[in-house]
N, C-alpha and C positions, 0 to 999 in steps of 0.2 A: 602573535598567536600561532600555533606550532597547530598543525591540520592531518587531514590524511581526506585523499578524496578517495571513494570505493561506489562501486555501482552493483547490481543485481539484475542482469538483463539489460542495460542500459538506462535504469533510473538513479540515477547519480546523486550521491550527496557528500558533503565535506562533515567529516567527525572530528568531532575534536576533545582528547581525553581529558575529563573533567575532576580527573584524579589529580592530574599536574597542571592544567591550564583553570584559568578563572575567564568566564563571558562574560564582561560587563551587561550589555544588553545582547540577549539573542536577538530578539526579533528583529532591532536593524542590521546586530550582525548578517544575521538569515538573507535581507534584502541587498545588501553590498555584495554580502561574497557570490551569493547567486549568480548575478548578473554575467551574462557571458560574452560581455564585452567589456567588463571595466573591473570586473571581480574575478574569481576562480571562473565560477560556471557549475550551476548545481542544480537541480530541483527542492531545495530547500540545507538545510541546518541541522547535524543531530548530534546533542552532548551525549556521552555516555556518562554518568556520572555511578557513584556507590547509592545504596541503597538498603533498607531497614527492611525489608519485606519479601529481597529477590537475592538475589546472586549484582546483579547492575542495573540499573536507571536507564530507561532510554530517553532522551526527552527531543521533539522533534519539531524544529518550524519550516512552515512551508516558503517559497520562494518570494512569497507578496510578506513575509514575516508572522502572519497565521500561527496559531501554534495548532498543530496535528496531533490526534487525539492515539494513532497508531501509523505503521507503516509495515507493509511485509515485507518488502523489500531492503528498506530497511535493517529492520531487526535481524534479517540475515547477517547483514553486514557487519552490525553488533556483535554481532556471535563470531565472528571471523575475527575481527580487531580484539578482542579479549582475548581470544586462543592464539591469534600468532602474535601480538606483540607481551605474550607472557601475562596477562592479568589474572587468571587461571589456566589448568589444567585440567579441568572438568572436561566431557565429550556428553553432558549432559548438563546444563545449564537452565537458570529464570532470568529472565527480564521483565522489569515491571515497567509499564507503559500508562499513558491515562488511560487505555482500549482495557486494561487490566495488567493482569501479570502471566506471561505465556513462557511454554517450558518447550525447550528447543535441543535436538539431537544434531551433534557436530559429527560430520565424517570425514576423517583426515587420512588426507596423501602427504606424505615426504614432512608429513612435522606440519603440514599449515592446511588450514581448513579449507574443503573445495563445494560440498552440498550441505545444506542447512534446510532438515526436518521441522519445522514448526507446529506446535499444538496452537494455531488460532483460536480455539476456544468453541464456543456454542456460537451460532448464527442469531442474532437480535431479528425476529421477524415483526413483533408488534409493533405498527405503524406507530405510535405514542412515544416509543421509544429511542425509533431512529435516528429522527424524527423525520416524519414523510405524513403531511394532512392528505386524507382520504377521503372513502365511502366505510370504510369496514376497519375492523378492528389490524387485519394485513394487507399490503396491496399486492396481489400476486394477479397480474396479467392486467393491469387496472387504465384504464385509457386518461391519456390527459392532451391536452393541446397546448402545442409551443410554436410559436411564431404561426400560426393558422394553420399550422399540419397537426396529424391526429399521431399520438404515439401511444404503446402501451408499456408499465413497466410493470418491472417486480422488486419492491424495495427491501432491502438486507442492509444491519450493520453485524461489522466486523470487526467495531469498535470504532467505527465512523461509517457515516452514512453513503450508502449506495442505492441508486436507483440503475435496475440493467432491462438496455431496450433489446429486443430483438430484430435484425434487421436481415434482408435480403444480400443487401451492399454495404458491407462496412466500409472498403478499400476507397471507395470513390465518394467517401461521407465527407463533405466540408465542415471537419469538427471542429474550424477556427471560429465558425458562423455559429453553429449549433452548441456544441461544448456550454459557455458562457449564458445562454439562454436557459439551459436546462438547469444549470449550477445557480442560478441568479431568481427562479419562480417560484412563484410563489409559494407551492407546494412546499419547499424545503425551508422550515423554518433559521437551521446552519447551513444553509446551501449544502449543497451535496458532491462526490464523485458519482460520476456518469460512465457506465461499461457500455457499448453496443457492439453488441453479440452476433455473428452468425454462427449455425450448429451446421458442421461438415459433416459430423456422424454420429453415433452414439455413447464414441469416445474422445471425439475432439471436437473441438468449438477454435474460431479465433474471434479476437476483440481489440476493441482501440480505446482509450480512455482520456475522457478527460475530469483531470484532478481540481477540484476547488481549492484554487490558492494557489498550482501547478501550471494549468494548462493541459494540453495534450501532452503524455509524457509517452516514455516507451516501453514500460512497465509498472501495474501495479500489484502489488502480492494481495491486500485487502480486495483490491478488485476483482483477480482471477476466484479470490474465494467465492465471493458475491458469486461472481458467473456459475459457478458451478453450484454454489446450493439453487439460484434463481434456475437454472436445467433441469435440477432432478425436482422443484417444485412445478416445475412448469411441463413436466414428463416428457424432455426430451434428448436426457442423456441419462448414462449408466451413473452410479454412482461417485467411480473414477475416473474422471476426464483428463486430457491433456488440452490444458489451451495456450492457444498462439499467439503471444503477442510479440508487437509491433520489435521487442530487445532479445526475444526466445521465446524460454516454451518453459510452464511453469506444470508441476504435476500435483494435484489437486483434489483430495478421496473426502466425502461426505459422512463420519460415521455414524448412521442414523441410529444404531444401537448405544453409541456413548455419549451422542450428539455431538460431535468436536468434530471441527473440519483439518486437516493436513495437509499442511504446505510445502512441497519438498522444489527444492532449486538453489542456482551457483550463486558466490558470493566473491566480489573480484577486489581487488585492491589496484589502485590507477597510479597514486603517487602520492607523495610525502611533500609538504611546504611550509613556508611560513608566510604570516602574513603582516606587514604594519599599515595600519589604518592612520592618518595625520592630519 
């Protein structure tokens, strides 16, 4: 199987064009190649394949074999591999995802794609839908207890589920401990991504995340979305933030007049391989 591994901030995944390659099974593919000591090394698996609806198919598993419903990080990547290895030449392109189908603006240096604009879509805030069980029809600021501590969150999907806490200390968060707690309660009926947030100002926040299915990774795109609609609901950021995560810095504008959020950040290409499984 012929691969290409590319990251977005340092959240890594290995692609593989589904145009010329056939995956027997993803999802243990997903689980071998991940592994980063006996496989490539990935936070998960994503086919690009054709599609009846979009411009390309993204289809995404996560690292435990999960199939992921979206990815922002991701679909950057997407958007990179189609324009430099020649699938198109659009600088306007869709990709349809299970999160929906999102329409993404390439901006190219020297012939190959280096920032990738994302229309994320509308923010999912009805608890029912995220799905996140509650008190109320949304949970914005809503207390729950995890492991005998008191947290509050604010739930968003972005085409999968996020719950984002706000914290004091992110940097000194033991989210090996915690992570897995939040991802696993009962609250979430698909388990969830976990952001924990601190706001440095009114235009930056930084965050650490941990992904269900993932782990603690070093960037999430759906995540930083989350963060930044969970701020301007929670009135403690401008509409356009800059947040910091753990792989860079992703830039993040809320448009509450079209409702659609925008994702803008780099999309990197690592190396090229092959792989025989036996």
């Amino acid at each position: 199987m012929k691969f290409t591994k590319m990251q977005g901030l340092g959240n890594d995944y290995v692609y593989v064009n589904c145009f010329e390659e056939t995956v027997e099974n993803p999802s243990e593919t997903a689980v071998r190649i991940s592994d980063r000591h006996f496989g490539v090394g990935a936070d998960g698996l994503i086919l690009i394949r054709p599609s009846e609806e979009a411009d390309f198919e993204m289809e995404m598993y996560n690292a435990d074999g999960s199939r992921g419903e979206m990815c922002g990080n991701g679909i950057r990547c997407v958007a990179k591999y189609v324009y430099d290895y020649g699938l198109t030449d659009k600088t306007h392109i869709s990709i349809a995802t299970l999160g929906g189908i999102k329409y993404l603006d390439l901006m190219v240096e020297e012939g190959k794609v280096k920032l990738v604009k994302v229309d994320m879509g509308s923010p999912i805030l009805e608890a029912a839908k995220i799905p996140i069980k509650g008190k109320g029809e949304r949970i914005l600021n809503e207390e729950i207890r995890v492991d005998g501590m008191e947290y509050r969150i604010t739930g968003v999907s972005m085409g999968n589920p996020h719950a984002v806490v706000f914290l004091e200390d992110v940097k000194n968060l033991e989210i090996e401990k915690t992570g897995p707690l939040f991802e696993h309660h009962e609250c979430f009926p698909n388990r969830v991504n976990t952001e924990f947030v601190h706001v440095l100002d009114r235009k930056h926040v930084e965050m650490r995340v941990w992904e269900r299915g993932s782990g603690e990774t070093l960037a999430c795109g759906t995540g930083a979305c989350a963060v930044a609609v969970a701020c301007v609901l929670n009135g403690l950021t401008e509409d356009e933030v800059t947040v910091k995560l753990l792989g860079g810095e992703l830039q993040i504008r809320w448009d509450r007049e079209k409702d659609t959020v925008y994702m803008t950040g780099p999309a990197e290409t690592v190396f090229e391989g092959e792989c025989i499984y036996v």
